[in-house]
C-alpha positions as CSV (number, residue, x, y, z in Angstrom):
1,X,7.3,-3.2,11.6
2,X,3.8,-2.4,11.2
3,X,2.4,-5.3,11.7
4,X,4.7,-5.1,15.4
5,X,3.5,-1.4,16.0
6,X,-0.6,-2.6,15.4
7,X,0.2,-5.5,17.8
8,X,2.3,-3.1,20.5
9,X,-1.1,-0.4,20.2
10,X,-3.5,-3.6,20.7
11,X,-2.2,-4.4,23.8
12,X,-1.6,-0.9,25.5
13,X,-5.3,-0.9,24.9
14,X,-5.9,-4.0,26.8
15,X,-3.8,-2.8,29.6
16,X,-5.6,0.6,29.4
17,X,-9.0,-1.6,29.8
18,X,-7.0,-3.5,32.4
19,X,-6.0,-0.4,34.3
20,X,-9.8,1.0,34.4
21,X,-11.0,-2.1,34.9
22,X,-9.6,-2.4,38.4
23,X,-9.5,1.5,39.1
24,X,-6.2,3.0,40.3
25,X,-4.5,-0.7,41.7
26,X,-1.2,-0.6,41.3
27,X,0.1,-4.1,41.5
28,X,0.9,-4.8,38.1
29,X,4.0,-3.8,36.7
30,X,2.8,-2.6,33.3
31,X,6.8,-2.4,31.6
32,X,6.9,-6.4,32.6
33,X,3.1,-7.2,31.4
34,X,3.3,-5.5,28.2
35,X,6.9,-7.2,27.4
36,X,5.3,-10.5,28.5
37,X,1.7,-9.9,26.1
38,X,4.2,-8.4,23.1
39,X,6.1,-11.9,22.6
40,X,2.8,-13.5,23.3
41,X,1.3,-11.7,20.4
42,X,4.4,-11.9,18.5
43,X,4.3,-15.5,18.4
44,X,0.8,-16.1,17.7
45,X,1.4,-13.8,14.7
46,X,4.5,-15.5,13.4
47,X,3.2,-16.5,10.1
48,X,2.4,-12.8,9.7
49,X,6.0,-11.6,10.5
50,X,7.7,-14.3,8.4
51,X,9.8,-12.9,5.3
52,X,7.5,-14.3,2.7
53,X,4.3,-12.8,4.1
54,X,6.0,-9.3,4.5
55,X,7.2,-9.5,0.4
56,X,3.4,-10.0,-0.2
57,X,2.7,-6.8,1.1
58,X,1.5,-3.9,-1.1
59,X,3.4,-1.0,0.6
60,X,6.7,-3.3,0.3
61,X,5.8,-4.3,-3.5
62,X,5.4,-0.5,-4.0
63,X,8.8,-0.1,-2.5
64,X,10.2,-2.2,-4.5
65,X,8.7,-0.8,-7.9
66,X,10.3,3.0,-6.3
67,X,13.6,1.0,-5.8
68,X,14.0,-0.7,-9.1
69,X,12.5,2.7,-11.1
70,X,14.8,4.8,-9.6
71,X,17.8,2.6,-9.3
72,X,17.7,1.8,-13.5
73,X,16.8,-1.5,-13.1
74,X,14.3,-1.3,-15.7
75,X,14.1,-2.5,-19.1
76,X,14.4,1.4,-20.4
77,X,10.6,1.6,-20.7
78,X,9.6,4.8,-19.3
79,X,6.6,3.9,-17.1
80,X,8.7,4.0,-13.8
81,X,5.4,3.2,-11.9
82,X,5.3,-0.6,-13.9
83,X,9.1,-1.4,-14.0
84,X,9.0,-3.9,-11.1
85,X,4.6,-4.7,-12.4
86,X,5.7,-5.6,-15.8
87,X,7.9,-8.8,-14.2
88,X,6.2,-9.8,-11.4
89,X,2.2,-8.6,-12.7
90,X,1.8,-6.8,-9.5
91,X,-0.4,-3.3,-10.4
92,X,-0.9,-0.9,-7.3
93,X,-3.5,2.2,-8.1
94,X,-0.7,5.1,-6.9
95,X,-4.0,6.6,-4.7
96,X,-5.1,3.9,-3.1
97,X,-2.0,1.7,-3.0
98,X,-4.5,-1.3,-3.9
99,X,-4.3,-3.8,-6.8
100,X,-5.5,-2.0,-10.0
101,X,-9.1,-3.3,-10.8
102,X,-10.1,-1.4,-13.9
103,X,-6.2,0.1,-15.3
104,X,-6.4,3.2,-17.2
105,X,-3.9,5.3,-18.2
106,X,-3.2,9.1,-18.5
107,X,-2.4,10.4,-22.1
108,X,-0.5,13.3,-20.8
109,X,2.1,11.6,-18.3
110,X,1.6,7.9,-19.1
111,X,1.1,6.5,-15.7
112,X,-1.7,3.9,-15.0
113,X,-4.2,4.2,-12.2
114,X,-7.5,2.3,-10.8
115,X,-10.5,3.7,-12.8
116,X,-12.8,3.8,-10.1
117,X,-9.9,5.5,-7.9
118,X,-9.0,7.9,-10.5
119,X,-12.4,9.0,-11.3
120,X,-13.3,9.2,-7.7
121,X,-10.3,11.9,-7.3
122,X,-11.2,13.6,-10.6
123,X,-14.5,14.7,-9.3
124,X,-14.3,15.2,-5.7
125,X,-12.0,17.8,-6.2
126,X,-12.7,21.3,-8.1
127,X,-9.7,22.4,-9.0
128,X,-6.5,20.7,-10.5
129,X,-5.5,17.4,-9.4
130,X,-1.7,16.3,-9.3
131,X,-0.8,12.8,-10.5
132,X,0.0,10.9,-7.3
133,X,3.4,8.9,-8.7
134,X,6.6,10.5,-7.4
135,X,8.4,13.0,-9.3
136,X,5.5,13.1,-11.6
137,X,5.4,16.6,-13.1
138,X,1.8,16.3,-14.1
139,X,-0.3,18.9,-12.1
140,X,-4.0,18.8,-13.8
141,X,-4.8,15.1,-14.0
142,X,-8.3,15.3,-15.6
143,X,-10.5,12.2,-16.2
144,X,-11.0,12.8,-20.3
145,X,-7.2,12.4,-20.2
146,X,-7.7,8.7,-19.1
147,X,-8.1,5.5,-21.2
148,X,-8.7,1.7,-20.5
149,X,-5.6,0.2,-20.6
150,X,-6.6,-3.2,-22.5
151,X,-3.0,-4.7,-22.3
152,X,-3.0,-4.3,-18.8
153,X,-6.2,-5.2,-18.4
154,X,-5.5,-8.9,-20.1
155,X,-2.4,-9.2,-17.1
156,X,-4.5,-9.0,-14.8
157,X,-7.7,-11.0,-15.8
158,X,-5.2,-13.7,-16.3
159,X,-4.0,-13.2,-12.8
160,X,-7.1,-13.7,-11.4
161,X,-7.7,-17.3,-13.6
């Protein structure tokens, strides 16, 4: 869907151009042009659209982790935010919603975040920063709370070989 809606904004700005381009002439009919560019687009982006590129993406990976958590799928571990990681070695930083660089994890509530991401957050902000996983009751993240994660780490250097 996102991928439709960036494609859908790309060209109403073309037919914006297209409409100040030839200054208040009416003879296109913009419903028809913008159907016509859409499929276009569409097709041209079909590898993008396909089923296995959209399970590659990192807001659908972290739906999937939120479905699994919550639905008991795990393997009773209580880190809901690595139920679905721990399987298929996928780490998202809960901030940024990237892949986990550095993993460190928070003594007081247990979830794992970037260390460059959670640092970052620590000190831009003076007062008490809330843990960013859902239903997290943690409400004063604080950066002496965090450690390296080594296990995790080991995951994903191996990924990367």
């Amino acid at each position: 869907m996102e991928i439709e809606y960036n494609i859908g904004r790309k060209i109403l700005k073309k037919l914006q151009d297209h409409l100040e381009e030839k200054e208040g002439t009416m003879n296109t009919d913009m419903e028809q042009e913008f159907e016509k560019l859409f499929e276009e687009e569409k097709k041209a982006n079909a590898e993008k659209l396909g089923i296995d590129s959209l399970k590659k993406s990192p807001r659908y990976v972290e739906m999937e982790q939120i479905i699994k958590a919550k639905s008991g799928g795990g393997d009773g571990n209580a880190d809901d935010d690595l139920v679905m990681g721990e399987e298929t070695n996928v780490y998202l930083d809960p901030w940024s919603k990237k892949l986990i660089d550095i993993p460190v994890r928070n003594r007081v509530c247990n979830h794992i975040y970037d260390k460059a991401t959670a640092l970052k957050m620590c000190s831009r902000t003076k007062g008490k920063v809330k843990c960013p996983v859902m239903g997290c009751v943690n409400n004063n993240v604080k950066s002496t709370d965090l450690n390296e994660d080594q296990q995790i780490k080991k995951i994903i250097e191996s990924q990367c070989n």
